[in-house]
Residue, then its C-alpha position, 0 to 999 in steps of 0.5 A: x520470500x523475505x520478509x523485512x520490517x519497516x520503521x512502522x510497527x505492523x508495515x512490513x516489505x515483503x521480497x520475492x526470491x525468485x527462481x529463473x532459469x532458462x523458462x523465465x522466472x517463477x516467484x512466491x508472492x504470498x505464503x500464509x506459513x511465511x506470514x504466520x512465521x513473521x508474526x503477520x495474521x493476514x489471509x487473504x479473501x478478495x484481489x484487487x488491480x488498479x490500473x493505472x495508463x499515466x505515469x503520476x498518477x497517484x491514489x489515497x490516502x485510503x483506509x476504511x475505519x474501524x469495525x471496516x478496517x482493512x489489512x491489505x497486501x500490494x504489489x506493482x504486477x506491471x510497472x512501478x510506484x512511490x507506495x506510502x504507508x501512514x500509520x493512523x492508529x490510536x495510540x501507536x508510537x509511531x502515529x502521524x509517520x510514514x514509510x514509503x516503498x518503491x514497488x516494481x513489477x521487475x522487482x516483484x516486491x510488495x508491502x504489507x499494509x496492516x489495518x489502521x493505516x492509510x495508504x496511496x501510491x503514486x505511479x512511476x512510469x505509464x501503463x502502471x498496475x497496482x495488485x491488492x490482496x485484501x484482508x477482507x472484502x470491501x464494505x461499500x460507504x465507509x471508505x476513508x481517507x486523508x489528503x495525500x499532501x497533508x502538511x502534518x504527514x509532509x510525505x516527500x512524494x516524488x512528483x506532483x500528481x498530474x492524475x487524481x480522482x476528485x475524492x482523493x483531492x478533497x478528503x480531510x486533513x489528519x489534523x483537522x480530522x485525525 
């Protein structure tokens, strides 16, 4: 496993070293010794899948506000996706910023999302499967979000969206809310 920091203080890329032999292939996903080691204070208490059947489909910006704020590890386990990370915190040099990460199931990577950011994803082919490792399990009723093609952002997403809940079209912009 190799961890990789991105431009985003706490966002890391995450790298599965994967072993295959004539049985297939067998990868480390997740190592809490690995994560400590990198300075990450993450363990994880709930999973959760997003599937996903239409290419393009895309959710978020999620993020829950503070006491609810949610660190979460994700990972494409079938297909692929545009994974966006926003740094939304107080105070952080990089606030209003982005990063993005191409998830693949092939290439069994992931990114590690801290608590005060916002993230979304946007699928890259059909039958798309989005896996959550979630810091701590869901609150119900303070969910939160921006709008995925917030100008303040200005996220070069791939594709325009031909799936989208109606939440995610309607959640505020960062300038207007943030």
């Amino acid at each position: 496993m190799r961890i990789v920091e991105t431009a985003l203080n706490g966002v890391f890329s995450i790298e599965a070293s994967p072993h295959r032999d004539a049985r297939g292939v067998f990868a480390r996903y997740y190592c809490p010794e690995e994560f400590h080691k990198a300075g990450i204070a993450f363990t994880s208490t709930q999973i959760n899948l997003s599937g996903n059947p239409r290419k393009h489909t895309l959710r978020g910006l999620h993020y829950q506000p503070e006491p609810f704020a949610e660190a979460k590890l994700v990972r494409a386990v079938r297909g692929r996706a545009f994974d966006v990370v926003v740094d939304i915190r107080a105070g952080s040099a990089t606030r209003g910023q982005w990063i993005s990460v191409e998830l693949s199931a092939d290439a069994m990577n992931a990114v590690f999302v801290p608590e005060g950011c916002a993230h979304g994803f946007l699928t890259l082919e059909d039958d798309t499967d989005i896996l959550y490792q979630m810091g701590r399990p869901f609150e119900p009723g303070h969910a939160a979000g921006y709008r995925w093609n917030d100008p303040t952002f200005a996220i070069d997403w791939p594709a325009e969206p031909a799936v989208i809940g109606d939440a995610d079209q309607c959640w505020p912009e960062f300038s207007v809310a943030g």
